[in-house]
C-alpha positions in Angstrom: 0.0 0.0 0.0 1.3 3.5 -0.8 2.3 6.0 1.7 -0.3 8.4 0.5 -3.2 5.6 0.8 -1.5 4.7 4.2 -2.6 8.3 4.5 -6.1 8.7 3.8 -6.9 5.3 5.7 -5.7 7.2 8.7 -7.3 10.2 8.4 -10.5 8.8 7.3 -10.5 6.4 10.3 -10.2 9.8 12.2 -12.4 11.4 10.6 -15.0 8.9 10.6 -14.7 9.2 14.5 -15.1 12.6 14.6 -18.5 12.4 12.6 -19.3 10.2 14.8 -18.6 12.4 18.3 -20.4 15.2 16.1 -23.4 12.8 15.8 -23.7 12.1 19.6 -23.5 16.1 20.3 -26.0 17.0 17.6 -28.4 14.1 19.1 -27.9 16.1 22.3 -28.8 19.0 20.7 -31.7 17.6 19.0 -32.7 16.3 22.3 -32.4 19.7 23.7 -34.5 21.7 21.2 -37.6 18.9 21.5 -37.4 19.4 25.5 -37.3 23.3 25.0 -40.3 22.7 22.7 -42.0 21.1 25.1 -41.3 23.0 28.0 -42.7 26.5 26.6 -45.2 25.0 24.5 -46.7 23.0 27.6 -46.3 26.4 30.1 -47.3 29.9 28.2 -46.0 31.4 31.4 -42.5 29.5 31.5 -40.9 32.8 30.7 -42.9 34.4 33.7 -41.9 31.3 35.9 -38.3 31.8 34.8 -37.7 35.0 36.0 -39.6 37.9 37.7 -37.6 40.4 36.0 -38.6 42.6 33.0 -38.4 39.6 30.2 -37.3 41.1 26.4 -38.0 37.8 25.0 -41.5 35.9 23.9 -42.7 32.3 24.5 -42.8 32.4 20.0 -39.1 33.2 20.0 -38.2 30.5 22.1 -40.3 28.0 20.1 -39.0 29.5 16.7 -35.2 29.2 18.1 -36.5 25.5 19.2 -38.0 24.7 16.3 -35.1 25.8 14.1 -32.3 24.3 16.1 -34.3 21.0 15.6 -34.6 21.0 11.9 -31.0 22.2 11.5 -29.7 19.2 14.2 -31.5 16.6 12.5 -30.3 17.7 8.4 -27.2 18.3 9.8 -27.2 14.8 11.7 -28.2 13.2 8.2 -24.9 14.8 6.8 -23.0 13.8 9.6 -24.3 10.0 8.9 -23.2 10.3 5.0 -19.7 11.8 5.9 -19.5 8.8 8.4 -20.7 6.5 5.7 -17.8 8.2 3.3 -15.2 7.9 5.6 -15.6 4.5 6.9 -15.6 3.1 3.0 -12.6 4.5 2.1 -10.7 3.0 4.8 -12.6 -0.1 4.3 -11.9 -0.5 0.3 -8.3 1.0 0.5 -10.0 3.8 -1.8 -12.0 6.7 -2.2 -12.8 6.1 -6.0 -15.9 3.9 -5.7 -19.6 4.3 -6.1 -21.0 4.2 -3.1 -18.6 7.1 -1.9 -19.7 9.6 -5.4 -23.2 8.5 -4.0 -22.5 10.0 -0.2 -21.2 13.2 -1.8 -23.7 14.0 -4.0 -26.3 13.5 -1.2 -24.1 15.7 0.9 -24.4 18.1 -1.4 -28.0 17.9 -1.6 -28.4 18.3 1.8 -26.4 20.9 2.1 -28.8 23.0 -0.2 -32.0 21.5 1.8 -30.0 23.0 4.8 -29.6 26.2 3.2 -32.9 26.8 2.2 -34.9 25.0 4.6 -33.5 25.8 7.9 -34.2 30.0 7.2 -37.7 29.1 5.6 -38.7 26.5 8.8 -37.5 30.3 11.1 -39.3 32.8 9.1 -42.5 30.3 9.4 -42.5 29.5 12.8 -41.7 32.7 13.7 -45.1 34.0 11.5 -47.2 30.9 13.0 -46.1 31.9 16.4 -46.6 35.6 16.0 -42.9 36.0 17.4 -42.2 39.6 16.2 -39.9 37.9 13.1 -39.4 40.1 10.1 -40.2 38.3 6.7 -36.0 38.4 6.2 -35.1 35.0 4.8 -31.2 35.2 4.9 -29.9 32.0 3.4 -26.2 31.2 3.5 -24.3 32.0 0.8 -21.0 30.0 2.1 -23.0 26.8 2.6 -24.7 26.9 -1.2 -21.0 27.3 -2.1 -19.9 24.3 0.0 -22.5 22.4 -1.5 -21.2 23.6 -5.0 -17.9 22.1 -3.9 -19.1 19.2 -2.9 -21.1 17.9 -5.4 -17.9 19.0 -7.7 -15.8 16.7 -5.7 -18.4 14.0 -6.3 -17.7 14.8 -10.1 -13.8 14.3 -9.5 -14.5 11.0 -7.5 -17.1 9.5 -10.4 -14.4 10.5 -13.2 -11.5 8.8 -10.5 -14.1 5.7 -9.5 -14.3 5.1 -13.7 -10.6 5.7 -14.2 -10.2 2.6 -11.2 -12.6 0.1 -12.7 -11.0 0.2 -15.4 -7.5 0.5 -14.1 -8.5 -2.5 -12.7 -9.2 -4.4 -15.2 -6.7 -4.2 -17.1 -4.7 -5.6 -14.8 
């Protein structure tokens, strides 16, 4: 095996790890956002409860910030599963070049979009639902449609690079 393969098994046996400690965190915060759900949508006066003080935010803004941190856990957990998926291939097969892995990147990428575009759309409707005080500002993330533009370009280089294996391979 070549030093640079040597490599990438390492750092995707690391990597694969750390998507998986990511995955544990983001069930935690999944977790968190369904028990803050539940909390102010089962007591209207939870913010009155909580403190006696003058309170600046509404019940609708806590459920909007719930609603949106669980929607943007849970795509981001599905990402996190693909990476993980991705990882622990190549240092299964000895190589990134193979279908399964163009398949994990595309959907990466797909997600990725989903993320960008469903994440401020689930906010701006909650917050309207809940009458929260939201302005009708959808603000989607540029840097995140470009990741997914990278991504789903890798998953060109690794389709063109799984073809080039297949049949490096059999010609030997």
């Amino acid at each position: 095996m070549s030093e640079t393969l040597n490599k990438l098994n390492k750092i995707s046996e690391i990597a694969g790890l750390i998507a998986k400690i990511c995955m544990v965190l983001l069930t935690l915060g999944i977790a968190a956002a369904v028990i803050l759900i539940c909390v102010v949508g089962l007591d209207p006066n939870f913010l009155t409860n909580l403190s006696e003080s003058e309170v600046t935010i509404t019940n609708g803004q806590i459920l909007t910030a719930g609603v949106t941190l669980f929607f943007g856990a849970a795509i981001g957990m599905v990402i996190l599963y693909y990476l993980d998926r991705l990882f622990t291939n190549i240092h299964k097969n000895n190589t990134p070049f193979t279908d399964e892995n163009v398949k994990s990147l595309k959907t990466i990428a797909i997600l990725l979009v989903i993320f960008t575009i469903v994440v401020p759309a689930v906010s701006v409707l909650t917050a309207y639902a809940l009458d929260a005080g939201y302005d009708w500002t959808v603000q989607f993330n540029l840097v995140s449609l470009f990741a997914a533009f990278i991504v789903y370009f890798l998953s060109l280089i690794f389709q063109h690079g799984t073809a080039l294996q297949k049949e490096s391979d059999e010609t030997l």
